[in-house]
DSSP file (Angstrom, degrees, kcal/mol; ACC not computed):
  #  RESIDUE AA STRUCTURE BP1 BP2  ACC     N-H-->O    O-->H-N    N-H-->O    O-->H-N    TCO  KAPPA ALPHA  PHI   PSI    X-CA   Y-CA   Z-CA
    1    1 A X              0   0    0      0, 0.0    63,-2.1     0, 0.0     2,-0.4   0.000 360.0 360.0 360.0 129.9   54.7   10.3  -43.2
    2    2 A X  E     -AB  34  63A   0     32,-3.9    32,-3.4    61,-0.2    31,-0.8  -0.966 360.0-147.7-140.3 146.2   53.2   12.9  -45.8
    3    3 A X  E     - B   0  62A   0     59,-3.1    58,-4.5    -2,-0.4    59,-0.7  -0.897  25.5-170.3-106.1 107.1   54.2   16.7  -46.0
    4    4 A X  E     - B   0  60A   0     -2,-0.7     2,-0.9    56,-0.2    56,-0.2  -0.657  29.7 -86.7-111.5-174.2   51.1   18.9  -47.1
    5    5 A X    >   -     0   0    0     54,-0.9     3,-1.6    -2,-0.2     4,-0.0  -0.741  62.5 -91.9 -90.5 125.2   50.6   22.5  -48.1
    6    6 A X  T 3  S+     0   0    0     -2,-0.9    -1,-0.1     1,-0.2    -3,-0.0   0.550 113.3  22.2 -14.8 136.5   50.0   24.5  -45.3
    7    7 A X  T 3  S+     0   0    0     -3,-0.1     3,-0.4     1,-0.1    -1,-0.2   0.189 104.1 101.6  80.8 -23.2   46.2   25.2  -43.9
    8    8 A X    <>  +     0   0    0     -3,-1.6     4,-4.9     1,-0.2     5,-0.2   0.426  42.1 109.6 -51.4 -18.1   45.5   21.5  -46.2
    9    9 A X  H  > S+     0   0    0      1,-0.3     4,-0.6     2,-0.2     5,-0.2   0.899  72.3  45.8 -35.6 -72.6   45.4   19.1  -43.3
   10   10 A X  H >> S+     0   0    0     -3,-0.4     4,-2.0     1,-0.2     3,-0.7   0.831 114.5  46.9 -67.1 -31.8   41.9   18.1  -43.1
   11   11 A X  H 3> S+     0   0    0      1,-0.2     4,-3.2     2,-0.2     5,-0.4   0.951 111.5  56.8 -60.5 -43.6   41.4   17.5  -47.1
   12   12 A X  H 3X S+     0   0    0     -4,-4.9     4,-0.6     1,-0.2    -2,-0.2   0.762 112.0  35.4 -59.8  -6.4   44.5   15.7  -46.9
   13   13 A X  H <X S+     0   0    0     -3,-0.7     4,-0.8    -4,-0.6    -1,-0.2   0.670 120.1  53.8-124.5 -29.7   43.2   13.2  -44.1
   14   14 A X  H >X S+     0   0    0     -4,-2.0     3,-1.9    -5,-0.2     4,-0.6   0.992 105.9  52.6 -13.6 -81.9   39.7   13.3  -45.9
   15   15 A X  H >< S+     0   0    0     -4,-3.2     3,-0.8     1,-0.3     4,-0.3   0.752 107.2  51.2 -45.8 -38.4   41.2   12.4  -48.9
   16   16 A X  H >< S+     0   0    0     -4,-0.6     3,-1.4    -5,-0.4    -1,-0.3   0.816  97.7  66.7 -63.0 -29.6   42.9    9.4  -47.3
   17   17 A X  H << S+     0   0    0     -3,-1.9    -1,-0.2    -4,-0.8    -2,-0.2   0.584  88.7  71.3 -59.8 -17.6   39.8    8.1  -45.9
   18   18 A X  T << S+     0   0    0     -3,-0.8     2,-0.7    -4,-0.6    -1,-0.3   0.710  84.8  77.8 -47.2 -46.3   39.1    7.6  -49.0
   19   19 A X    X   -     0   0    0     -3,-1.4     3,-3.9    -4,-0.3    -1,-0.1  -0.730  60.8-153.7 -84.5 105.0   41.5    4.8  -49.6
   20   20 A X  T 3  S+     0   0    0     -2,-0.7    -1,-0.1     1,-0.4    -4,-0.0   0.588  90.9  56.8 -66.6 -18.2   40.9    1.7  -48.6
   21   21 A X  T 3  S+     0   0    0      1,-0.1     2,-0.7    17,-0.1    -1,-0.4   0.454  88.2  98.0 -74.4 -17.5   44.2    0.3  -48.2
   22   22 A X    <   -     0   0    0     -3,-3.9    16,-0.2    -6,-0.3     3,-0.2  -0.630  51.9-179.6 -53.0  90.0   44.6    3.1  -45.9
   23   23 A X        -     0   0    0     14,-0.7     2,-0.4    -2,-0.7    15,-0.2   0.916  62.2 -17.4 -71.9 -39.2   43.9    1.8  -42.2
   24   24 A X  E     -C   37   0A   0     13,-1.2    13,-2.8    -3,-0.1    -1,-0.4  -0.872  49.1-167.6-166.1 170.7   44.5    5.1  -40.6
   25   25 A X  E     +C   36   0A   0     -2,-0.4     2,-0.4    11,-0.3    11,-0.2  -0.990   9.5 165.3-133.8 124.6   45.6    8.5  -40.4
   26   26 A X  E     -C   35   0A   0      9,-1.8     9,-1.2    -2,-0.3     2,-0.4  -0.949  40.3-102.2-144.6-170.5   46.3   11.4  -38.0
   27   27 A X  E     -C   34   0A   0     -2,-0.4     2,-0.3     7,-0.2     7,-0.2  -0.687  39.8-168.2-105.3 131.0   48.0   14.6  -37.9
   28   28 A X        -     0   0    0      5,-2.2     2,-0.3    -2,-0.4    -1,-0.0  -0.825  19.4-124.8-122.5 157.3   51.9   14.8  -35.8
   29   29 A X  S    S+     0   0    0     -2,-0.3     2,-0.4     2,-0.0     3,-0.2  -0.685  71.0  61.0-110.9-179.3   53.6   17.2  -34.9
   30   30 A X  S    S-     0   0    0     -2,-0.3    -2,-0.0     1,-0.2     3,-0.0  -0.904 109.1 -26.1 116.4-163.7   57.0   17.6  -35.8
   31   31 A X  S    S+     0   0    0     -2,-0.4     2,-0.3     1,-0.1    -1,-0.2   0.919 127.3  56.3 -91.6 -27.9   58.6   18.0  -39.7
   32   32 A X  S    S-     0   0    0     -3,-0.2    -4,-0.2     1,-0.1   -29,-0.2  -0.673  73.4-147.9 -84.1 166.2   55.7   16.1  -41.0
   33   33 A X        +     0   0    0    -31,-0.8    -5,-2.2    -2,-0.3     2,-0.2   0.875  68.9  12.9 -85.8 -22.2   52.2   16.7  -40.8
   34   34 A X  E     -AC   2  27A   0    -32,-3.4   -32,-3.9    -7,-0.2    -7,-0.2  -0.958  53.0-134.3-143.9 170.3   50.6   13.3  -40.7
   35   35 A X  E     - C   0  26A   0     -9,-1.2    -9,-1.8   -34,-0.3     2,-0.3  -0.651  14.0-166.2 -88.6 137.7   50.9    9.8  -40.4
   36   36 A X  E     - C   0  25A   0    -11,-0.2     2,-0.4    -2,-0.2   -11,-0.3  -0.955   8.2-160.8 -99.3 131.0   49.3    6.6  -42.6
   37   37 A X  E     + C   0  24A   0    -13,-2.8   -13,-1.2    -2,-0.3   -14,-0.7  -0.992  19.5 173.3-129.9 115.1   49.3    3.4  -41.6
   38   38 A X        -     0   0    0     -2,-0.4     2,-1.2   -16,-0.2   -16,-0.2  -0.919  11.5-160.3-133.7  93.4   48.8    1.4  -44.7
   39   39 A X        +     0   0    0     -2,-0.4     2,-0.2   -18,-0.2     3,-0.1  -0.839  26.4 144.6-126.0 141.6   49.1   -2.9  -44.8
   40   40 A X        -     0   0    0     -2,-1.2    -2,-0.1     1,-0.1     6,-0.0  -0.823  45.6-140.1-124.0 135.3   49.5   -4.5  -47.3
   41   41 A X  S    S+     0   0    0     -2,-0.2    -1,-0.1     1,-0.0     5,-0.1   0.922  81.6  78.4 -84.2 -58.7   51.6   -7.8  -47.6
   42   42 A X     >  -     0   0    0      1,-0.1     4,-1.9     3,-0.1     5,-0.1  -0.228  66.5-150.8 -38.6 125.3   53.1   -6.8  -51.0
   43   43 A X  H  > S+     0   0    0      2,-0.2     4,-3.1     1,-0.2     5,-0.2   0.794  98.6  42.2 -33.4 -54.0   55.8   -4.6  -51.3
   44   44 A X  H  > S+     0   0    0      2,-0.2     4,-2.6     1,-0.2    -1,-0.2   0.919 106.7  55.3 -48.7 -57.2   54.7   -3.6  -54.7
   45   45 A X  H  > S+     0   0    0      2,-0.2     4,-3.9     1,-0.2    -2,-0.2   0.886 111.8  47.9 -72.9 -37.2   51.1   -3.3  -54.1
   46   46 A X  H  X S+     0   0    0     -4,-1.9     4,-2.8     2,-0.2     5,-0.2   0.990 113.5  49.9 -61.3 -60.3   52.2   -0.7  -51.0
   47   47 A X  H  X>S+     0   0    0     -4,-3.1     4,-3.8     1,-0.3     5,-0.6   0.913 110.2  54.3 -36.3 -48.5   55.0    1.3  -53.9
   48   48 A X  I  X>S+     0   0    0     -4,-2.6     4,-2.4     1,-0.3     5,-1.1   0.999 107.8  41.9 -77.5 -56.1   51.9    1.4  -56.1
   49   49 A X  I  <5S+     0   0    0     -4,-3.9     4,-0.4     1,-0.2     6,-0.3   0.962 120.6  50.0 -62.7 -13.1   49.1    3.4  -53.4
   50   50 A X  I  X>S+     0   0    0     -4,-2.8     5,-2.1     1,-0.2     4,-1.2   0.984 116.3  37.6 -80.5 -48.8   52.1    5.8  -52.4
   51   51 A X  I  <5S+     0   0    0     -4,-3.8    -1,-0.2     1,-0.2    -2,-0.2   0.771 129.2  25.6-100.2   3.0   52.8    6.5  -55.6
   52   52 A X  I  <<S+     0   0    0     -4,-2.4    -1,-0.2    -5,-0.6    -3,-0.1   0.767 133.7  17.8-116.1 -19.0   49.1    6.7  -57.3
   53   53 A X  T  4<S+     0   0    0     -5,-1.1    -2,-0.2    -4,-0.4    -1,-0.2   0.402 130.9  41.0-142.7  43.8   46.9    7.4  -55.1
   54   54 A X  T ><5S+     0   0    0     -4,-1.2     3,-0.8    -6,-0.2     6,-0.2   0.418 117.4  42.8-130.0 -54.6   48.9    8.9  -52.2
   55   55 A X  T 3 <S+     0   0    0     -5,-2.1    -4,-0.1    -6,-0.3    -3,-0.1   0.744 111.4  51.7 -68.5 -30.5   51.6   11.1  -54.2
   56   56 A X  T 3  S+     0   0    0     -6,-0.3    -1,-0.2     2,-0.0     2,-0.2   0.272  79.0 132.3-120.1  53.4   49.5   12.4  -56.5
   57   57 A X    X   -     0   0    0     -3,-0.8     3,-0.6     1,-0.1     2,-0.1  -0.441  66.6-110.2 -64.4 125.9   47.2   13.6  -54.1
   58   58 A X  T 3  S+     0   0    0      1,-0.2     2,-0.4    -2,-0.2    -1,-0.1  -0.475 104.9  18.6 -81.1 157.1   46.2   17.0  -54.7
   59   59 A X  T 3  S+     0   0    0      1,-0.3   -54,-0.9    -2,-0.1    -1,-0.2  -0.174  94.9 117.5 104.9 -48.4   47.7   19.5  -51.7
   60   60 A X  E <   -B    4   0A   0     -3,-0.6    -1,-0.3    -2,-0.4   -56,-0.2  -0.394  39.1-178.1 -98.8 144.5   50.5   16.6  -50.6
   61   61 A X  E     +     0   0A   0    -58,-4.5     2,-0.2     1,-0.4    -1,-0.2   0.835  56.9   2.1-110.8 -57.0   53.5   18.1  -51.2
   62   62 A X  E     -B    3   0A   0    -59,-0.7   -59,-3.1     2,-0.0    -1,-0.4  -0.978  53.3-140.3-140.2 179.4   55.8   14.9  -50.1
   63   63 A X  E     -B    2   0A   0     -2,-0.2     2,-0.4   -61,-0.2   -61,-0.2  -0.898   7.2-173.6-116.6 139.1   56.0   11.5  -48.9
   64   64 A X        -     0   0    0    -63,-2.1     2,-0.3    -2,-0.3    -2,-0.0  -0.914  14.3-161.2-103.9 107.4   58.2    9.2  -46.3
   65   65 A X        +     0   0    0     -2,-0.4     2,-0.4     2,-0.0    -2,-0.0  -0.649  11.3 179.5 -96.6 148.0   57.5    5.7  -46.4
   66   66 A X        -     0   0    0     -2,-0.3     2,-0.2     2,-0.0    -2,-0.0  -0.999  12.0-152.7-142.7 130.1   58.7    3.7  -43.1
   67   67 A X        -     0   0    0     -2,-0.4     2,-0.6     2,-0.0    -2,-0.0  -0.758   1.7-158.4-110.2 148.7   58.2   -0.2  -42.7
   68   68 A X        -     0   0    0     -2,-0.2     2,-0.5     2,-0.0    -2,-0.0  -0.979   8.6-140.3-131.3 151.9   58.0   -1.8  -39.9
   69   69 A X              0   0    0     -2,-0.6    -2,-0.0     1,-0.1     0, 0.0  -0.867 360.0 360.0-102.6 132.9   58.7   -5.8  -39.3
   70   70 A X              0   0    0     -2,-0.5    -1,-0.1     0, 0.0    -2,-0.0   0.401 360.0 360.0 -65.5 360.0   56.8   -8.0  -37.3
């Protein structure tokens, strides 16, 4: 779940397309403004794209990461 600055959407969901580990993205409504869907089997390797190339994303203001188990 990522929180951007207002009017920002569409660079921010650009910018994710960018990434490869990034499977998709769309826009929600609600208190954030989009969704990522990012797998990875490491734990790590996921901490490391939120926090380097998700967080410091220009525009994204914050992040919520939510796992799901198969």
């Amino acid at each position: 779940m990522i929180n951007c600055e207002a009017g920002f959407d569409e660079v921010v969901l650009d910018n994710l397309k960018s990434i490869i580990e990034v499977k998709s993205s769309k826009r929600v409504t609600g208190p954030y403004d989009m969704v990522a869907k990012i797998d990875l089997p490491d734990e790590k390797d996921l901490r490391d794209i939120i926090a380097w190339k998700i967080r410091i994303m220009k525009n994204v203001m914050s992040t919520l990461t939510l796992k799901v188990k198969n």
